[in-house]
PALODREN-359106 format. One record per residue (C-alpha): residue in three letters; x, y, z. Coordinates in steps of 0.02 Angstrom, whole numbers, plus 50000, padded with zeros to 5 digits. Layout:
% residues N
ALAXYZ
...
% end
This chain:
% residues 105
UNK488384754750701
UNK486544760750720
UNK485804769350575
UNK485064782550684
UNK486634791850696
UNK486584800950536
UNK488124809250489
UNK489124805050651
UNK488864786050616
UNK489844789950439
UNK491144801650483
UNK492704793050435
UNK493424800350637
UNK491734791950698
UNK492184776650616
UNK493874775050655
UNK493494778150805
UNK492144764550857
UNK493184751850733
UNK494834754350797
UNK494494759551002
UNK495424774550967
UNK495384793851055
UNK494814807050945
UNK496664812550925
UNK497284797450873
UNK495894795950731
UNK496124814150653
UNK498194808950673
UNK497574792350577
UNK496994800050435
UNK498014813550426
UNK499434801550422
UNK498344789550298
UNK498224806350182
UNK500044810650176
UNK500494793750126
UNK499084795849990
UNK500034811549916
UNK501554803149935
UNK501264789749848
UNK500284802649697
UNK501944809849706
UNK503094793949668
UNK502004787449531
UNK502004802749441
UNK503764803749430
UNK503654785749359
UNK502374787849226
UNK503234780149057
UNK502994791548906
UNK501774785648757
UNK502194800348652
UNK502034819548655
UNK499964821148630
UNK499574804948743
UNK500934812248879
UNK500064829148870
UNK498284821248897
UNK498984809149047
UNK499694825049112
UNK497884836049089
UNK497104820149159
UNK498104819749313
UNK498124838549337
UNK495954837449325
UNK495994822449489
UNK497214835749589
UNK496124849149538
UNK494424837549582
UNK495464834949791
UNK495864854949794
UNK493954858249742
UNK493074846749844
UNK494414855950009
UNK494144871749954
UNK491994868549937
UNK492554862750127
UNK492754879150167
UNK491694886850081
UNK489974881450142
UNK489404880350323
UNK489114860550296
UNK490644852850390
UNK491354870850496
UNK489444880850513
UNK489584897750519
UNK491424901650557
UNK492264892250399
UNK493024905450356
UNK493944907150504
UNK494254889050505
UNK495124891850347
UNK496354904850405
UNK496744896650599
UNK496474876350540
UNK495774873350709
UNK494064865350733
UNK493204869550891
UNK492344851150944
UNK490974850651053
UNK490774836751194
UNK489584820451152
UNK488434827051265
UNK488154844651167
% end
């Protein structure tokens, strides 16, 4: 992958992509498929978690709360900033859809 692309050449949809041979649609149902099993798989281990003890449980459980809180942030800066939607984020926000322009824009 050439350098030269910038941010396109490291978009994890770009990638895919390229790597893979793959439609647009196929990447974004990729990863959203890829993050699902992510949070699934949060999910199972938490309930699995052996106990230490009342203060070490409670700081495992801060701990883990302070990662899920670190994914919701770094979504919610998403949508905050004009970075990854420009000016219509907020809107964005509230539909979920993400007007794409052509390669040739």
């Amino acid at each position: 992958m050439e350098q030269s692309k910038g941010h396109r050449g490291n978009n994890i949809l770009t990638v895919l992509m390229e790597a893979k041979g793959i439609s647009l649609q196929q990447a974004v149902n990729t990863v959203g498929e890829h993050s699902a099993n992510l949070m699934k798989d949060l999910n199972d281990a938490k309930k699995c978690l052996p106990s230490w003890g009342a203060r070490v449980d409670a700081d495992v459980a801060r701990y883990i709360r302070a990662l899920e809180d670190w994914v919701i942030g770094n979504l919610e800066w998403s949508f905050k900033t004009v970075r990854y939607f420009g000016p219509t984020h907020d809107e964005v926000k509230k539909t979920r859809v993400v007007a794409l322009r052509s390669r040739r824009s």
